[in-house]
PLY file of the C-alpha trace (Angstrom):
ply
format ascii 1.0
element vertex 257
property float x
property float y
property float z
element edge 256
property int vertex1
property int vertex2
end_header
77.94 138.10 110.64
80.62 139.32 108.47
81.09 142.60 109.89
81.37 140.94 113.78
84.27 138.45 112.02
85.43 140.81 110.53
85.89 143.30 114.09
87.00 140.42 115.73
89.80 139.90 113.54
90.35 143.57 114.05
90.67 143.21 117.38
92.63 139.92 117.91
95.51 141.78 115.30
95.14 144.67 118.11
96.06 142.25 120.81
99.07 140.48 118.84
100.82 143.90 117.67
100.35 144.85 121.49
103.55 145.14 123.03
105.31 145.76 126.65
107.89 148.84 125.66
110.79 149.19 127.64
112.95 151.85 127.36
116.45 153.93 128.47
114.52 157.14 129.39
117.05 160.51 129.94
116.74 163.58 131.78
118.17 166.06 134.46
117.79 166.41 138.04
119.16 169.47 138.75
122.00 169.97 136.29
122.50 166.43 136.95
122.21 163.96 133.39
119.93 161.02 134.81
119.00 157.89 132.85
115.75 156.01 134.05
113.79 153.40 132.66
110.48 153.14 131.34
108.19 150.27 130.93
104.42 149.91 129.57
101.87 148.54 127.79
101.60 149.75 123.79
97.49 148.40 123.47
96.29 151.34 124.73
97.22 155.11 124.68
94.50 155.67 127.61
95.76 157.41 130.83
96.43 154.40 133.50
98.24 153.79 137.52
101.37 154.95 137.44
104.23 153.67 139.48
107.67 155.05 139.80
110.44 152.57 140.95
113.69 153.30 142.95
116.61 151.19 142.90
118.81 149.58 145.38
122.39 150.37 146.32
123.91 150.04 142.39
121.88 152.08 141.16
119.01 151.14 137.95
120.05 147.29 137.53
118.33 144.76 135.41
116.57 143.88 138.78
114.34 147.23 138.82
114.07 146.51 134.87
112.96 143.39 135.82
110.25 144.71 138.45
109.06 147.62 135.53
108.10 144.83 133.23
106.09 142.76 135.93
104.03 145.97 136.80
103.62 147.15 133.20
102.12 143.88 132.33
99.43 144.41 135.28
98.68 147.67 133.09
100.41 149.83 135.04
102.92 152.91 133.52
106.41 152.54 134.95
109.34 154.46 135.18
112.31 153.66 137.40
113.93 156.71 138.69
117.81 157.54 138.40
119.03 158.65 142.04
122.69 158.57 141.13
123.00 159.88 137.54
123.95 158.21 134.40
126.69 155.92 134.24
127.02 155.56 137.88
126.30 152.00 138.52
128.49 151.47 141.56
129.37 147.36 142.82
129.78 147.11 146.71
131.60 148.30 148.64
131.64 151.21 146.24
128.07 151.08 146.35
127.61 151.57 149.88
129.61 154.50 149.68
127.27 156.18 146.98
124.05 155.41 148.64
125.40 156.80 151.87
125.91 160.13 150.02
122.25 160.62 149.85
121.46 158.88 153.12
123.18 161.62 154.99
121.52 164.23 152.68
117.82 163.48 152.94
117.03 166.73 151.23
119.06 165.57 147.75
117.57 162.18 147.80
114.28 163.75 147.82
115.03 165.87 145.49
116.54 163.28 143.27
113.58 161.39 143.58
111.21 164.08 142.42
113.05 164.37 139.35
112.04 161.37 138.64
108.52 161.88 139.97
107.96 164.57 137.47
108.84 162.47 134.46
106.63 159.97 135.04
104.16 162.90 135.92
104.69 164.09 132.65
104.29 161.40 130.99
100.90 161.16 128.32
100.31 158.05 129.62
100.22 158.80 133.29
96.87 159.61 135.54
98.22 162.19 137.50
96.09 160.92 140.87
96.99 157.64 140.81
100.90 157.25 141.46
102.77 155.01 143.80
106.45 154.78 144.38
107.87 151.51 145.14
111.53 150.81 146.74
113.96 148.01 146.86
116.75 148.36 149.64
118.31 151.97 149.77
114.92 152.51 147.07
112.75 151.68 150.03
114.25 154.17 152.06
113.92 156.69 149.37
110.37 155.92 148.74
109.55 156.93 152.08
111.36 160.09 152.06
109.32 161.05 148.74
106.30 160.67 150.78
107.81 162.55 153.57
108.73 165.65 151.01
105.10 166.02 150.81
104.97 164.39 147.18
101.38 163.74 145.34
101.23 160.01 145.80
98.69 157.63 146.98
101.05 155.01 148.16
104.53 153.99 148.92
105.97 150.56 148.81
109.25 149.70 150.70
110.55 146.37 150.25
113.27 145.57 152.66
114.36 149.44 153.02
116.15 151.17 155.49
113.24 152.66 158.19
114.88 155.05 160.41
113.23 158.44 161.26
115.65 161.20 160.96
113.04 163.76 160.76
109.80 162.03 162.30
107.82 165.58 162.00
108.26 165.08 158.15
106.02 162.09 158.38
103.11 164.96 158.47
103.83 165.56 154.87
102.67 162.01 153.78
99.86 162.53 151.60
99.30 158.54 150.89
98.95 155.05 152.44
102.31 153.35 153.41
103.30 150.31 153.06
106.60 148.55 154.39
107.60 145.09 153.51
110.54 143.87 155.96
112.42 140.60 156.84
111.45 139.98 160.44
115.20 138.39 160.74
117.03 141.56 158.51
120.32 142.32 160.56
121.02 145.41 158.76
117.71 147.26 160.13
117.92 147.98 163.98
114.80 146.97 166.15
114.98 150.90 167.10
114.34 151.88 163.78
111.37 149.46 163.05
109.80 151.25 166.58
110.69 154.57 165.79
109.19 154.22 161.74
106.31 152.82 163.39
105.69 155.90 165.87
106.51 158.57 163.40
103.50 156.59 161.24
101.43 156.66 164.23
101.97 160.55 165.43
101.71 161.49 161.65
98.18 160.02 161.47
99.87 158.09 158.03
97.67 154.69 157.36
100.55 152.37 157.26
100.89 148.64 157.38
104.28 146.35 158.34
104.40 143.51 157.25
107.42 140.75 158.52
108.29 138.24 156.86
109.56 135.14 159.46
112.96 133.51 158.22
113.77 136.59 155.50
116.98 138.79 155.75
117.98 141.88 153.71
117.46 141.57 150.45
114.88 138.93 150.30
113.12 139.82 146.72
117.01 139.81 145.12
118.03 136.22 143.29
121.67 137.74 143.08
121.70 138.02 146.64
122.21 134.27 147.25
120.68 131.88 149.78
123.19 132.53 152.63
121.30 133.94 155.31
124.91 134.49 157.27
125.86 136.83 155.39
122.64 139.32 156.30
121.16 139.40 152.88
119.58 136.91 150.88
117.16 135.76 148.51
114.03 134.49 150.08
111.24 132.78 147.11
108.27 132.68 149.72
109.06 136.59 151.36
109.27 137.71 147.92
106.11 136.12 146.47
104.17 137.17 149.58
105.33 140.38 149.32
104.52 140.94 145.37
101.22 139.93 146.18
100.59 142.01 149.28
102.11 145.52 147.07
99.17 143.86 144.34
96.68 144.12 146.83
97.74 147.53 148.06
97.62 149.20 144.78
93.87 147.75 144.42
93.28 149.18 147.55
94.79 152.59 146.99
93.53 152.99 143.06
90.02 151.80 143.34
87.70 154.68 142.17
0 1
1 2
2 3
3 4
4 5
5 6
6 7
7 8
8 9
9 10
10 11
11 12
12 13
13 14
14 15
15 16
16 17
17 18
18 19
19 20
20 21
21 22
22 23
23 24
24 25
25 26
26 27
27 28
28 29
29 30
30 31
31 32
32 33
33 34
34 35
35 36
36 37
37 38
38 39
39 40
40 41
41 42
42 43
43 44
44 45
45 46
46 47
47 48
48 49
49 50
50 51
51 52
52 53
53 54
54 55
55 56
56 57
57 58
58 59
59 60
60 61
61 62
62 63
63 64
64 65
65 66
66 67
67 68
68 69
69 70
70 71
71 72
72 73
73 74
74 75
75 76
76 77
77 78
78 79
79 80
80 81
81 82
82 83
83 84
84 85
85 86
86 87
87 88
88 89
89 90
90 91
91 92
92 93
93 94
94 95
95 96
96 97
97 98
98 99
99 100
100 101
101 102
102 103
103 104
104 105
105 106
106 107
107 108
108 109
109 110
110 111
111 112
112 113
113 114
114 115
115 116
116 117
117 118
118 119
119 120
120 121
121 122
122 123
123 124
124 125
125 126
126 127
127 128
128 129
129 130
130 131
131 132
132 133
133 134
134 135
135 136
136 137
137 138
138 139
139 140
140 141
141 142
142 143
143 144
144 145
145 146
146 147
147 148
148 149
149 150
150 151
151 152
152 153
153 154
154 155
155 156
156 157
157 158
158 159
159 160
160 161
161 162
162 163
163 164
164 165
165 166
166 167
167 168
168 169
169 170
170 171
171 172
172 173
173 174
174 175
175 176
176 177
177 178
178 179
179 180
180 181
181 182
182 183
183 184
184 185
185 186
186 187
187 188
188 189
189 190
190 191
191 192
192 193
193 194
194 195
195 196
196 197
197 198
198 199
199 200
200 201
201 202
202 203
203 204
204 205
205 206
206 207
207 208
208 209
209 210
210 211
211 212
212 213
213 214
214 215
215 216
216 217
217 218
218 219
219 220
220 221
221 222
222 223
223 224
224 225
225 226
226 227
227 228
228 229
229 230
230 231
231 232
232 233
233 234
234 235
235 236
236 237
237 238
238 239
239 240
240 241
241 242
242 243
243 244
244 245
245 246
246 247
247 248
248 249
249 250
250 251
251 252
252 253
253 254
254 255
255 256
């Protein structure tokens, strides 16, 4: 009787010195300096789902911090990836000018998204088959071309991404499940991308799933986007709940044994 006391007091101190650690993570991308951020789970040292996070326009924001602490309390190992390099945290419109850097370079966002990739591959904590990459905004569109580099993961999230097909052939190279999380009334992505995402899917033999979500604009999982739908991007609580839940559900799906 003692000794089961005594483990169970063991085991509840375990559980109160548990921790979620967040932390300023730095490394290169090239010869590029890169500052990421990681976020997990301290109660266990075991190897666990991984998922790597990339950021919208400004670059790493407390929004993707945010979104790493969510996931690493689900018991997940998180590390946001730096696309842009340290320091540069650009506001709009500077920040449109930045992204579109890498938007007309597919090949260097890819590659500045492997970077990123491989430190979270790295990492002791990390089962190496089980990584998804998840996207917010000009992050969804760089999820997508991760997969389409032919990068080891078993899904991709994009949450209100760009979803044009510059190099549908590319969409080959997708080794995982996709998933795409859009507002059905989002200005800033053309209906001719949404069909031509959705045929490079369907000639790649890629299991994907869109999902649209009625009333939501750009932007929809982002409180500092406002409530203004006018204005083409905008916080929407129900399109961002939904969508949480359905990227919940698709890692279950995609990490089940």
């Amino acid at each position: 009787m003692k000794r089961a006391l005594f483990a169970a007091c063991l085991f509840a101190t375990s559980l109160a010195s548990a921790a979620i650690v967040e932390k300023a993570v730095e490394y290169k991308a090239g010869d590029v300096q890169c500052e990421g951020w990681q976020a997990y789970d301290d109660a266990s040292d075991a190897k666990r789902p991984s998922v790597l996070i990339v950021h919208q326009w400004t670059g790493v924001s407390d929004n993707e911090k945010m979104r790493a602490r969510m996931l690493a309390e689900l018991g997940y190992n998180v590390f946001v990836a730096d696309v842009y390099g340290k320091g540069i945290r650009p506001q709009p419109p500077e920040s449109g000018k930045e992204a579109g850097k890498y938007k007309s370079n597919r090949p260097l966002l890819r590659e500045r998204v492997k970077a990123g990739l491989a430190v979270l591959s790295k990492d002791a904590r990390t089962d190496t088959a089980k990584i998804a990459c998840i996207g917010y905004c000009f992050g969804g569109t760089a999820a997508i071309e991760l997969g389409r580099s032919g990068a080891p993961v078993k899904g991709i999230v994009s949450f209100h991404g760009g979803l044009d097909s510059p190099t549908p052939a590319d969409g080959k190279k997708i080794k995982g499940k996709v998933l795409a999380l859009h507002g059905a009334d989002d200005p800033f992505v053309p209906a001719k991308d949404l069909a031509a995402f959705e045929q490079e899917m369907k000639d790649s033999g890629v299991d994907y799933k869109l999902v649209q979500y009625p009333g939501a604009v750009h932007s929809f999982t982002q409180v500092s986007a406002g409530n203004d739908n006018s204005k083409g991007a905008a916080y929407n609580e129900a399109a961002d709940k939904a969508s949480w839940e359905e990227m919940k559900a698709f890692f279950k799906r995609i990490f089940a044994d």
